[in-house]
C-alpha positions, 0 to 999 in steps of 0.5 A, spaced: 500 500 500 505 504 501 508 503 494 501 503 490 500 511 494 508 514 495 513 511 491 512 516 484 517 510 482 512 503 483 508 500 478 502 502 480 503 509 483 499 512 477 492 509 479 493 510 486 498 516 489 498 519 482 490 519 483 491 522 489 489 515 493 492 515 500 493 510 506 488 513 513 493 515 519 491 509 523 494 504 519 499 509 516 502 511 523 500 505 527 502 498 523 498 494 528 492 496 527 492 494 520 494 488 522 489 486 528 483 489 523 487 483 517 486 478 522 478 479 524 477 482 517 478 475 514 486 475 511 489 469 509 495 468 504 492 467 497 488 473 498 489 480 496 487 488 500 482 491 495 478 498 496 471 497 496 469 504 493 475 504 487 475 512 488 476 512 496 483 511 500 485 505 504 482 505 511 478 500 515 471 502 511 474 501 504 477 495 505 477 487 503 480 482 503 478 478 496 481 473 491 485 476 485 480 475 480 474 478 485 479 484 485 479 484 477 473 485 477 473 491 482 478 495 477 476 502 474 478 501 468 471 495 467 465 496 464 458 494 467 452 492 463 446 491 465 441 485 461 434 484 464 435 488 469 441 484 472 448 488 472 455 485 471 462 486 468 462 485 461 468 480 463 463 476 467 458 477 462 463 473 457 465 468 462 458 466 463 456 466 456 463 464 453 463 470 448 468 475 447 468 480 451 469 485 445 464 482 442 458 482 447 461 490 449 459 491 441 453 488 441 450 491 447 453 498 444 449 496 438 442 496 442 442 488 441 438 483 445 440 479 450 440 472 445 443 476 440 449 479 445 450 472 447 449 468 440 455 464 439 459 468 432 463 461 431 463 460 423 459 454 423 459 450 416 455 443 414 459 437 413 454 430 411 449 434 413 452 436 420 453 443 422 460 443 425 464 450 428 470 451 423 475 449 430 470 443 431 473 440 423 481 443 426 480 439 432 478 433 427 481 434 421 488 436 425 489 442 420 490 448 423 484 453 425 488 459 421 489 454 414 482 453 414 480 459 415 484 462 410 482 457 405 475 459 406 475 466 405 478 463 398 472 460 397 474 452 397 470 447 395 468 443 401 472 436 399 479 440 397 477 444 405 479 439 409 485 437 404 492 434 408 489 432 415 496 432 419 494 425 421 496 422 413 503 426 411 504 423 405 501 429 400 501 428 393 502 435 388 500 435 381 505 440 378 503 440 369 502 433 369 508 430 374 507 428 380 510 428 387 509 428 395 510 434 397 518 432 400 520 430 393 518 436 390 521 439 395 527 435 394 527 438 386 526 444 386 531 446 392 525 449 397 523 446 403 516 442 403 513 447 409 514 452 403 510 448 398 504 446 403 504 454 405 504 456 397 498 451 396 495 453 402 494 460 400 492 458 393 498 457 389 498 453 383 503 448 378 509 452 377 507 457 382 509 453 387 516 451 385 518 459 384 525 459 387 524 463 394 525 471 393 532 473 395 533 480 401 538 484 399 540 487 406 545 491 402 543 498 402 548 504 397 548 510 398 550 516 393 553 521 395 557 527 391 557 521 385 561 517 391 557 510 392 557 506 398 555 501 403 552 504 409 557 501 414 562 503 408 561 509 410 561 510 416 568 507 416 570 512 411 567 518 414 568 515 422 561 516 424 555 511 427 550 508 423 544 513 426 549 519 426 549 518 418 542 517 418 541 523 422 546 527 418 542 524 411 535 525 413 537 532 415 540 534 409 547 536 412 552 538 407 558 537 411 557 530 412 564 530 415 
């Protein structure tokens, strides 16, 4: 408490003393009186001393002890929202629900209802004639969420969707009528086969998929008085560091010497 209320240096400086919240003279002056009120004020080791009026100081009629996470949803920064007459944060609201707590604080700005704030947005497709969450078909599939996803957003068919369980490795590639697993194709053209199953994923096709990986040229020259140099050249030649010369060129300097 000390720390949250007069040390400008600790964590939590800015939402206590900073907001001008301190600890009453009793406790302050008087250690054994926090601590005998600890005692028949429910204390224990795994709980933590919150105020019950965020706005108010520490002293025996604003304090508790509670767990931390009772203490999370006593912190300004919450959100209350009212549904049916019932008040909670929206973090206990998504709890509860099992929806994300932005997309409840959405819904409920948007003047919804309470089925819609609590409808379940899982993107849900139909499978054989089972509707199924698209996390539901990555836990089955062994597929990631993300590649499905992604695939989806791309319009795939249902059957080439679920293509490559991580359950069957072996993947075959037609590339302009010649087939290979994905290793032996990696094998042919010098990439790695992440790097072809990642370019099918995103919707490369045939001879696409063996494009060599694009070469990065860190090297960067710079022109100066029909002088060209690298960047570490020229710090070497002008005796400067990397950042004074990017100052100095950004700066227009003349005098770069």
């Amino acid at each position: 408490m000390k720390e949250r209320c007069y040390n400008p240096k600790a964590n939590g400086y800015k939402y206590h003393g900073g907001k001008g919240i301190i600890i009453c003279n009793e406790w302050l002056d008087n250690p054994a009186s926090f601590y005998e009120w600890s005692l028949k004020n429910g204390y224990e080791k795994t709980l933590s001393i919150d105020r019950i009026n965020i706005y108010g100081n520490y002293e025996p009629n604003n304090c508790r002890w509670i767990t931390m996470l009772e203490q999370q949803f006593n912190k300004s920064n919450n959100i209350f929202i009212e549904i049916e007459g019932e008040i909670k944060t929206a973090s206990q609201w998504s709890k509860e629900a099992k929806v994300c707590r932005e997309t409840i604080i959405k819904r409920y700005n948007n003047g919804e209802n309470k089925e819609d704030i609590f409808k379940d947005s899982s993107l849900k497709i139909e499978v054989e004639g089972e509707i199924k969450t698209l996390k539901q078909i990555s836990k089955e599939s062994g597929l990631s969420y993300d590649i499905l996803r992604r695939r989806y957003n791309l319009g795939w068919e249902l059957d080439s969707l679920f293509s490559e369980s991580k359950k069957n490795k072996t993947k075959y590639i037609e590339i302009n009528g010649e087939i290979h697993t994905a290793t032996e194709w990696a094998k042919i053209s010098g990439l790695t086969r992440n790097i072809i199953l990642n370019r099918i994923s995103y919707g490369w096709k045939n001879e696409d998929l063996l494009k060599p990986k694009a070469k990065r040229n860190n090297k960067k020259y710079i022109n100066i008085d029909n002088e060209i140099h690298t960047i570490n050249e020229w710090c070497n030649i002008l005796g400067v560091s990397r950042m004074t010369l990017y100052r100095k060129l950004k700066n227009k300097e003349d005098e770069l010497i």
